[in-house]
C-alpha positions as CSV (number, residue, x, y, z in Angstrom):
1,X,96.8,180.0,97.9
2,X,97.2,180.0,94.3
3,X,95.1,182.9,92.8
4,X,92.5,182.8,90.0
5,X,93.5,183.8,86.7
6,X,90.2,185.9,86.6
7,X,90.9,188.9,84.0
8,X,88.2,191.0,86.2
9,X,90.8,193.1,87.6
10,X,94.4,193.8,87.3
11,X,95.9,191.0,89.0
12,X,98.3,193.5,91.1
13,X,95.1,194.0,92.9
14,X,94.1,190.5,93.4
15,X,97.4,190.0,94.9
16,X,97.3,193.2,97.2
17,X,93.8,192.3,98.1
18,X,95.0,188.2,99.3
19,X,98.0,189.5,101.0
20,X,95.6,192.4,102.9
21,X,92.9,189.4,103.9
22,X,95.9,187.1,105.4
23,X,97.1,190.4,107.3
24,X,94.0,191.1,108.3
25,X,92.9,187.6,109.7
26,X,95.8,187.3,111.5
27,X,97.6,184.4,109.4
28,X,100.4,187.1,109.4
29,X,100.0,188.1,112.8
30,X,101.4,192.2,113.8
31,X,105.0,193.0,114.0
32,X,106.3,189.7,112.5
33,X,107.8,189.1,109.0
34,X,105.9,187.8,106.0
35,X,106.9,185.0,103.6
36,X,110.5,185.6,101.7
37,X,109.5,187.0,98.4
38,X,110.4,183.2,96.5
39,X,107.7,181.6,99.0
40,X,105.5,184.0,98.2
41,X,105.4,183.8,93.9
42,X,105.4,180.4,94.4
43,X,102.3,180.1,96.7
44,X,100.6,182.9,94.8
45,X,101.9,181.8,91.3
46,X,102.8,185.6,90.3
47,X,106.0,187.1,89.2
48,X,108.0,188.9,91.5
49,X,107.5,192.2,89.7
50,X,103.5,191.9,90.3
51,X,104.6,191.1,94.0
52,X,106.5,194.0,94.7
53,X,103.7,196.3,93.2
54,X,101.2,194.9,95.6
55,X,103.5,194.9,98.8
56,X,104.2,198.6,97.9
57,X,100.4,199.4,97.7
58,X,100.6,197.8,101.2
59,X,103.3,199.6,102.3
60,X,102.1,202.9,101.2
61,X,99.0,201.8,103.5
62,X,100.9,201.6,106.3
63,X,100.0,197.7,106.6
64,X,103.2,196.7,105.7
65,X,107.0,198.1,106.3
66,X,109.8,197.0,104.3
67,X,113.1,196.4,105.8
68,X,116.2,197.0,103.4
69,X,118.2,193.9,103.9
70,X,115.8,192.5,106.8
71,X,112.6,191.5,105.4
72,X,109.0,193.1,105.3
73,X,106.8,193.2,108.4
74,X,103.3,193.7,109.3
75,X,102.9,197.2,110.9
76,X,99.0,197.7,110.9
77,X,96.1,194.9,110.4
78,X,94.1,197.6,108.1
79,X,94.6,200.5,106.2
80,X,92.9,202.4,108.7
81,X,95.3,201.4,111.6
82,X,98.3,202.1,109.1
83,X,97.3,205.4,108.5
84,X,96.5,206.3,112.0
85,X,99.6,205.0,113.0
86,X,101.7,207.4,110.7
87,X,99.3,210.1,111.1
88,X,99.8,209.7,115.4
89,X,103.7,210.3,115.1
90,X,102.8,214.0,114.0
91,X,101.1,214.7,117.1
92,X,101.4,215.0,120.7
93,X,100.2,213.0,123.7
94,X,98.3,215.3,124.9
95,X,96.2,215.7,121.9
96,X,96.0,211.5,121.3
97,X,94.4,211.6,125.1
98,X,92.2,214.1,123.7
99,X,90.8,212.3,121.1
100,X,90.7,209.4,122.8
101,X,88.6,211.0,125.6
102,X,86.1,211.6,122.6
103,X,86.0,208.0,121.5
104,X,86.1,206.4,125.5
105,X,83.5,208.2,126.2
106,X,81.1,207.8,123.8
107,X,82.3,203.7,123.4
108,X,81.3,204.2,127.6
109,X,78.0,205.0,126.4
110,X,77.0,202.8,123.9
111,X,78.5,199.5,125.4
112,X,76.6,200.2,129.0
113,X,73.5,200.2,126.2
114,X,74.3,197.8,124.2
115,X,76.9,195.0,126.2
116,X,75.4,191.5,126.6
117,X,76.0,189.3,129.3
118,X,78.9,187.2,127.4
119,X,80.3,191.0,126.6
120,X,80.9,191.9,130.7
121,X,82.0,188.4,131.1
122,X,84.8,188.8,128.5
123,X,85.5,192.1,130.1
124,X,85.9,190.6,133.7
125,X,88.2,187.9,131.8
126,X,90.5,190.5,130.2
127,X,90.9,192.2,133.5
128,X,91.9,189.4,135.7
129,X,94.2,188.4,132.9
130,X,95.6,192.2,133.5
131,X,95.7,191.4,137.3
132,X,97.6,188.4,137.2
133,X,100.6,189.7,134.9
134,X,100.8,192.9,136.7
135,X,101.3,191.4,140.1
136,X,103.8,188.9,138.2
137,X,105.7,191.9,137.2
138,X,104.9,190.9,133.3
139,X,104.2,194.6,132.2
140,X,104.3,193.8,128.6
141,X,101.2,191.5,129.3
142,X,100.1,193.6,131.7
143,X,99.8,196.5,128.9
144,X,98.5,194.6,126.4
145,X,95.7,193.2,128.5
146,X,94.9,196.7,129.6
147,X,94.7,197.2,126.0
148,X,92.6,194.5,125.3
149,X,90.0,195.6,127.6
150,X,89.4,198.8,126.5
151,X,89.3,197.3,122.6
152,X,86.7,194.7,124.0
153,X,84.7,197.8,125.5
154,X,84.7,199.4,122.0
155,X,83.9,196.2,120.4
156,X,80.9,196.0,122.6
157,X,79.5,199.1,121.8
158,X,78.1,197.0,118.6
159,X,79.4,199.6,116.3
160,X,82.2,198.4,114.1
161,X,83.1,201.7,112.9
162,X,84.1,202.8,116.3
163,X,85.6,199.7,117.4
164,X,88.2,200.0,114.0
165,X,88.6,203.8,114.6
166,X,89.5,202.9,118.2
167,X,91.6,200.0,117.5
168,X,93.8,202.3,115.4
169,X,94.6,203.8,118.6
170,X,96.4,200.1,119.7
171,X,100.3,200.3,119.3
172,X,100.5,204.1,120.7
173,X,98.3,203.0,123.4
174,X,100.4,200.2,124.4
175,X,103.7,202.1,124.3
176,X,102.2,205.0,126.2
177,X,101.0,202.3,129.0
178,X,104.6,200.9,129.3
179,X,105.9,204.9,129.2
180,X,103.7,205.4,132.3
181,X,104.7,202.0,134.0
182,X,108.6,202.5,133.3
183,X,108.2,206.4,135.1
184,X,107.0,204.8,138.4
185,X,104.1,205.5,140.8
186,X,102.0,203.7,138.5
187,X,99.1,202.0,140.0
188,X,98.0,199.3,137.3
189,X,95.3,197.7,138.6
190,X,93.2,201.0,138.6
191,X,89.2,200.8,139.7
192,X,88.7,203.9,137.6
193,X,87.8,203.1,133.8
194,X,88.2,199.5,134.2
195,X,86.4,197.7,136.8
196,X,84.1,200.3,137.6
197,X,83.5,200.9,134.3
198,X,82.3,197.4,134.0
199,X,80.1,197.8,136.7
200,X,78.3,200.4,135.4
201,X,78.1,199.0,131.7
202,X,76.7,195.4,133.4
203,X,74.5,197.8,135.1
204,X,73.2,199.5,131.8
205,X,74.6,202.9,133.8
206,X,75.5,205.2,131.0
207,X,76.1,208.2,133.1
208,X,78.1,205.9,135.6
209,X,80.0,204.6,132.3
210,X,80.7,207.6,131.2
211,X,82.5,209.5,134.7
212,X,84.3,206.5,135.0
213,X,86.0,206.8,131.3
214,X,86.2,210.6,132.6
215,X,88.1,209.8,136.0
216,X,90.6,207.6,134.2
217,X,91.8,209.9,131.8
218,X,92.0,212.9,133.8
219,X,95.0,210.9,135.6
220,X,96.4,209.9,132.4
221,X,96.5,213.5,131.6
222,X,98.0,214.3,134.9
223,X,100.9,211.7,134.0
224,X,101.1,213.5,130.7
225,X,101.7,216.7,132.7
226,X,104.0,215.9,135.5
């Protein structure tokens, strides 16, 4: 892990550029704590001054948090996800749901043009996975696998822009699920926007794609309202 002693760039940067790729790759996986600071100048052979400048940069991403006494943690796999997350706490539900109803939709669209046959199978996968943790009463998997499918839709779409943009949307998305399932009367394995919406993307059906994405989020609105 050592790092070049290249003189191309400051080597603040080449530190906060290696620390972003092993966020980013998941060898620092979300929500868990990085290497103590002495692991860290040793493995990267930098002093703890250039450290500190290049978990800041990180920080001030939003990739990063830093915990007084605790540690620092991995909030956001990109600087896109960190800034959507801080940017989502200034807003409502109601207008997340909104702009998610933008992005559904059109990732609707271009994955029931676009989806291969290995795409709907990992689909089908994700959802049976959701199926067997919500009738074991594992809601936490149960929300993440909900959340899974619809970043596999995007991801399907074979844009990466809007699979990133939509992926931002992950740790509100999640919470909001578990907000829903917590309030009651919640039925989690929901035709609507899941497997009807693989249906009609195996079926090359945009239109059928798209009122599907429509039907599911006009009751996620109606939970918003109630």
């Amino acid at each position: 892990m050592t790092l070049s002693t290249s003189h191309r760039q400051p080597l603040a940067d080449e530190v906060t550029a290696k620390l972003r790729q092993m966020i980013h790759s998941g060898e620092w996986p979300l929500d868990q704590r990085i290497p103590a600071e002495p692991e860290l100048m040793q493995g990267l052979g930098v002093s703890r001054g250039t450290l500190r400048e290049a978990i800041r940069a990180l920080a001030h991403s939003g990739m990063l948090e830093v915990r007084r006494g605790d540690g620092t943690y991995v909030r956001a796999t990109s600087e896109m996800s960190g800034a959507a997350r801080r940017m989502y706490q200034d807003h409502s539900d109601e207008h997340i749901l909104e702009v998610r109803l933008g992005l559904d939709t059109q990732a609707a669209r271009l994955a029931a043009r676009n989806a291969t046959a290995d795409d709907v199978a990992a689909l089908r996968a994700v959802l049976a996975t959701r199926e067997v943790a919500w009738n074991a009463a594992d809601f936490e998997g149960w929300a993440r696998a909900d959340w899974d499918f619809h970043a596999r839709v995007a991801q399907s779409t074979g844009n990466p822009l809007l699979h990133e943009l939509y992926v931002s949307f992950g740790d509100v998305f999640h919470q909001d699920l578990l907000k829903q399932q917590r309030k009651g009367r919640l039925d989690g394995l929901t035709y609507e926007g899941h497997g009807a919406l693989v249906d009609a993307i195996e079926a090359h059906d945009a239109d059928a794609a798209v009122a599907s994405v429509n039907q599911n989020l006009n009751t996620c609105a109606e939970w918003l309202r109630a």
